[in-house]
NUTI-918878 format. One record per residue (C-alpha): residue number from 1; x, y, z; residue in three letters. Coordinates in steps of 0.02 Angstrom, whole numbers, padded with zeros to 5 digits. Each point is the difference from the previous one (the first is absolute). Example, Ala and Ser with C-alpha at 12.3 -4.5 7.8 and 13.67 -1.06 7.14 Angstrom:
2
ATOM, 1, 00615, -00225, 00390, ALA
ATOM, 2, 00069, 00172, -00033, SER
// end
This chain:
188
ATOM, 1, -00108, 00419, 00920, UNK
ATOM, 2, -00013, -00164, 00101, UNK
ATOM, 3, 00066, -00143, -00064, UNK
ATOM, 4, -00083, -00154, 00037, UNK
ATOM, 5, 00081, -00176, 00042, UNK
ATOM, 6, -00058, -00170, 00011, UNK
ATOM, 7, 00050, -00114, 00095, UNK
ATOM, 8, 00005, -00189, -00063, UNK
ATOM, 9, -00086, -00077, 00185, UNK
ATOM, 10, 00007, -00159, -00038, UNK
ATOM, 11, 00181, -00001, -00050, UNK
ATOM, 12, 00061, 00017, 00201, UNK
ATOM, 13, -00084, -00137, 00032, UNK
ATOM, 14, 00072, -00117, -00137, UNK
ATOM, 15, 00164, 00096, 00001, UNK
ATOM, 16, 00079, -00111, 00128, UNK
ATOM, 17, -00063, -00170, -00086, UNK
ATOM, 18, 00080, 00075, -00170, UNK
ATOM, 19, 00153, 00056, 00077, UNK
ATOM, 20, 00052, -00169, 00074, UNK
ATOM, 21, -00019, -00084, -00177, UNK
ATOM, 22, 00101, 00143, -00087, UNK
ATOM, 23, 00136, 00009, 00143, UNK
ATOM, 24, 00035, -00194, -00069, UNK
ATOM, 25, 00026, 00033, -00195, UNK
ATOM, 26, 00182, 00055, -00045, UNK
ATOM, 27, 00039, 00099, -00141, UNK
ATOM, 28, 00113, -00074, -00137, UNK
ATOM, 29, 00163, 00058, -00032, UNK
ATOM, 30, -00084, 00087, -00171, UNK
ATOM, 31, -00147, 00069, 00111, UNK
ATOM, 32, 00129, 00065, 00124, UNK
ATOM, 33, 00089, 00104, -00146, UNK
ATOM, 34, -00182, 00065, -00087, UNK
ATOM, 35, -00051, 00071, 00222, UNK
ATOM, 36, 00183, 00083, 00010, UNK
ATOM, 37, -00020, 00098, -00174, UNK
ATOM, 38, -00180, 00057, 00044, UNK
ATOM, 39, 00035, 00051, 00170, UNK
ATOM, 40, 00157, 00065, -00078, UNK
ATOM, 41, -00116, 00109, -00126, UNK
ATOM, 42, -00110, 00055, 00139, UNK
ATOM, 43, 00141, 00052, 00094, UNK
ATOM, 44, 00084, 00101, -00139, UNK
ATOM, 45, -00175, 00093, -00001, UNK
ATOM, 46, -00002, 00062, 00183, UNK
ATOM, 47, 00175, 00051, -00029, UNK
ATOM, 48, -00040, 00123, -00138, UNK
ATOM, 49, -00165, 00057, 00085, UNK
ATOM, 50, 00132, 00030, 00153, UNK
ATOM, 51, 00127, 00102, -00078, UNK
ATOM, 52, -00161, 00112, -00082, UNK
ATOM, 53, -00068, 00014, 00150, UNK
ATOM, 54, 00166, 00082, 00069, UNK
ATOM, 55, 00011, 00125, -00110, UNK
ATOM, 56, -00167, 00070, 00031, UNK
ATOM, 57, -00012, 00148, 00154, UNK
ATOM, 58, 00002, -00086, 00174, UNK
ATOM, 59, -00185, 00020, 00076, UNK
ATOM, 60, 00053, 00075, 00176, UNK
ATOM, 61, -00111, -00082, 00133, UNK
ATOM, 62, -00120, 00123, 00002, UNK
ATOM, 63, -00058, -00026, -00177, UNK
ATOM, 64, -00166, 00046, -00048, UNK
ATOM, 65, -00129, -00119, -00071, UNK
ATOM, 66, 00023, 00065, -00166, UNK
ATOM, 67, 00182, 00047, 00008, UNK
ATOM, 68, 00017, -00222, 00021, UNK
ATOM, 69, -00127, -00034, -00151, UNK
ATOM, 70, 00109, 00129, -00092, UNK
ATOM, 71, 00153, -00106, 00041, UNK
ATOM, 72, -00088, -00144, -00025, UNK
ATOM, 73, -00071, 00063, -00167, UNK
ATOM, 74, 00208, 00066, -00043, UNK
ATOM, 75, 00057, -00173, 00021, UNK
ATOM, 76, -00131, -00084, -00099, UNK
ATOM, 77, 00040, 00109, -00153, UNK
ATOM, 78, 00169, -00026, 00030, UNK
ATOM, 79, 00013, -00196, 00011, UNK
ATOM, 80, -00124, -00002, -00167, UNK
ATOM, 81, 00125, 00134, -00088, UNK
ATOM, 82, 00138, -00111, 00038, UNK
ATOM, 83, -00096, -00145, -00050, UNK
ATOM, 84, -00064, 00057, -00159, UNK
ATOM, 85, 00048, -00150, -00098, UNK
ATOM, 86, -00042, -00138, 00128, UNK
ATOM, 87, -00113, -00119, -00053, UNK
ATOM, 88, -00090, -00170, 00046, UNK
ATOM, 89, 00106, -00131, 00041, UNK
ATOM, 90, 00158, 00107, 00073, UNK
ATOM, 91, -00041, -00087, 00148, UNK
ATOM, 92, -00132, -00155, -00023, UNK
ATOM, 93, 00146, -00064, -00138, UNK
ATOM, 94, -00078, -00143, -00100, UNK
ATOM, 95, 00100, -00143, 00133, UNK
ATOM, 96, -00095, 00092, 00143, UNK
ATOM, 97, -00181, 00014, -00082, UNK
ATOM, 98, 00016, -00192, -00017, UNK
ATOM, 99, 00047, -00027, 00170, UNK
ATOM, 100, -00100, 00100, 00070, UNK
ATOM, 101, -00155, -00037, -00077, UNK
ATOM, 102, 00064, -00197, 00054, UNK
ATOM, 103, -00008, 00068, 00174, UNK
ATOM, 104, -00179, 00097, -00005, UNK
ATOM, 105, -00083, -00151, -00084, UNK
ATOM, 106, 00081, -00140, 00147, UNK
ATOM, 107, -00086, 00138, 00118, UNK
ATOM, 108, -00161, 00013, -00090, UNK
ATOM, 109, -00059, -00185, 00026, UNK
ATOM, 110, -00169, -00070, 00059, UNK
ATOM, 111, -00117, 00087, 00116, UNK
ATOM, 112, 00123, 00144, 00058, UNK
ATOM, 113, 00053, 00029, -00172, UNK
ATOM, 114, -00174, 00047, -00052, UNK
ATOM, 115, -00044, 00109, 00141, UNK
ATOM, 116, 00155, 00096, -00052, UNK
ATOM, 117, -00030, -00012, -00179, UNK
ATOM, 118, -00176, 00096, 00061, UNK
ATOM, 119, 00079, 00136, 00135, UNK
ATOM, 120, 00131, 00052, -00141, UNK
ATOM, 121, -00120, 00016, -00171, UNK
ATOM, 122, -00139, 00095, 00126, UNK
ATOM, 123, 00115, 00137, 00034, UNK
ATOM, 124, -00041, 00160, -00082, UNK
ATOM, 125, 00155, 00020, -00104, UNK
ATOM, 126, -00082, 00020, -00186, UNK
ATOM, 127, 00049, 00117, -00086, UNK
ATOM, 128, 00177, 00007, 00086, UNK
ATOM, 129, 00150, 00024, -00126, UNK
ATOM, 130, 00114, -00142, -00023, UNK
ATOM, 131, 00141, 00091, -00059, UNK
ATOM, 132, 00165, 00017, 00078, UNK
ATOM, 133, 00047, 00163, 00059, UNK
ATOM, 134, -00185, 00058, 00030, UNK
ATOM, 135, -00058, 00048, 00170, UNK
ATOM, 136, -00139, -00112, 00072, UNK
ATOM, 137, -00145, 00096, 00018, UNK
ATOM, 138, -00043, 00057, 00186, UNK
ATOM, 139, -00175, -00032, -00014, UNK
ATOM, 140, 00030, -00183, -00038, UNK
ATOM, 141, -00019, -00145, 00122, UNK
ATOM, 142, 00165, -00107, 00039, UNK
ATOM, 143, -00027, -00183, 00046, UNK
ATOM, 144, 00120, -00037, 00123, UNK
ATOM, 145, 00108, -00157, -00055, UNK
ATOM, 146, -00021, -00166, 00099, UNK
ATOM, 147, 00115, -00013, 00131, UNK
ATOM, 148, 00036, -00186, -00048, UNK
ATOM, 149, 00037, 00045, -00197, UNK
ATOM, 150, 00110, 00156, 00047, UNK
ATOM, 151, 00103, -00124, 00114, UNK
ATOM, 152, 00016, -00110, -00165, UNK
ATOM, 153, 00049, 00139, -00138, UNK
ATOM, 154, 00178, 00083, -00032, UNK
ATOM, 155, 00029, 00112, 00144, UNK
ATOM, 156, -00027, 00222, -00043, UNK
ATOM, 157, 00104, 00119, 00100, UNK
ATOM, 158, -00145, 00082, 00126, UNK
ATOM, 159, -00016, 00151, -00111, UNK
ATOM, 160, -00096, -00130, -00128, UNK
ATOM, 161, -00150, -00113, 00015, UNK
ATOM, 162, -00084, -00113, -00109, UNK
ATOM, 163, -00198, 00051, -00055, UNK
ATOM, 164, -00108, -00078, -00103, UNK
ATOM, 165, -00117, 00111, -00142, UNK
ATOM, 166, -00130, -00124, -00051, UNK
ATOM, 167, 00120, -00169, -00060, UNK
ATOM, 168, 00172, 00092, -00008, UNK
ATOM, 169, 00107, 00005, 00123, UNK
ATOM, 170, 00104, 00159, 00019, UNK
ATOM, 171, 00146, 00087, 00099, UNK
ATOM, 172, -00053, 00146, 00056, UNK
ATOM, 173, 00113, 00144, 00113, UNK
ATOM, 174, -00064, 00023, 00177, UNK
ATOM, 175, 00059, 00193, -00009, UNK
ATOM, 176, -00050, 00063, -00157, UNK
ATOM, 177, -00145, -00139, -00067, UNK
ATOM, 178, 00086, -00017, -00166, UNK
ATOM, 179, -00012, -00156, -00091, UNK
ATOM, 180, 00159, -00071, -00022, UNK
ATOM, 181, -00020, -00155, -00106, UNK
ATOM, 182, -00159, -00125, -00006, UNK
ATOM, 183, -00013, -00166, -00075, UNK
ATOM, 184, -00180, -00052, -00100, UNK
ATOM, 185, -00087, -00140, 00055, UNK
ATOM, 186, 00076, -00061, 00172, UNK
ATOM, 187, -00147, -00036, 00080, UNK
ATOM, 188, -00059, -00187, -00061, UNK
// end
């Protein structure tokens, strides 16, 4: 099944405007300490999913379509069996939820805010789960993140990216679509 993505248009164009005004605001010394232990979180993810994903058979390079979604399906059970007890907020701690959402809401200001207020709560994600450790359904559209808030939020290793289902924002793995953590009402 195809998944379907859409792409927030309007936020290349105001991406650079955005990105100049962020560029400009340090973090506190506090702030500073809340980005290192949710990157840090994030990080100590990806490791685990890493070390799972070693002990499963190597695909040889002339794996078969189904022999990778096998794989792909291995690893996924194997990151949620190891994660059985994981929960929200392992990664979006409280400190982070309240930064973050500081973060979205400078973004979502005035007539740019709205439009992406509009892109993200069109997108077809009802009836997604918002529970950690639960794949995120293939036949459900992603809304690409703007380019200008991504530049503005805590840093994810590559093998995570940020999503949005409905107002939530969530941290979901590249690989395997599992929903790693998600934070309620982020979008303002």
């Amino acid at each position: 099944m195809k998944r379907v993505r859409r792409s927030c248009g309007i936020l290349s164009i105001i991406a650079s405007c955005i990105i100049g005004s962020y560029a400009q605001t340090p973090l506190s010394a506090n702030d500073k300490k809340v980005v290192s232990d949710f990157e840090n979180r994030a990080k100590a993810y990806v490791d685990l999913r890493e070390k799972l994903r070693h002990q499963l058979p190597k695909l040889s390079k002339d794996a078969t379509p189904e022999q990778i979604q096998a794989n792909k399906t291995a690893l996924q059970k194997s990151v949620q069996a190891a994660r059985i007890n994981a929960k929200q907020g392992n990664v979006f701690t409280q400190s982070a939820t309240l930064l973050i959402r500081s973060v979205i809401k400078a973004e979502f200001k005035g007539y740019e805010g709205a439009e992406l207020r509009k892109t993200v709560l069109e997108a077809d994600t009802k009836g997604v789960p918002l529970k950690v450790n639960v794949p995120y359904p293939e036949t459900k559209e992603l809304v690409e993140m703007s380019p200008a808030l991504l530049l503005t939020l805590p840093q994810l290793p590559k093998e995570l990216r940020y999503r949005y289902i409905g107002r939530s924002l969530v941290i979901l793995d590249r690989d395997n679509a599992l929903i790693i953590d998600f934070m309620k009402n982020a979008l303002p």
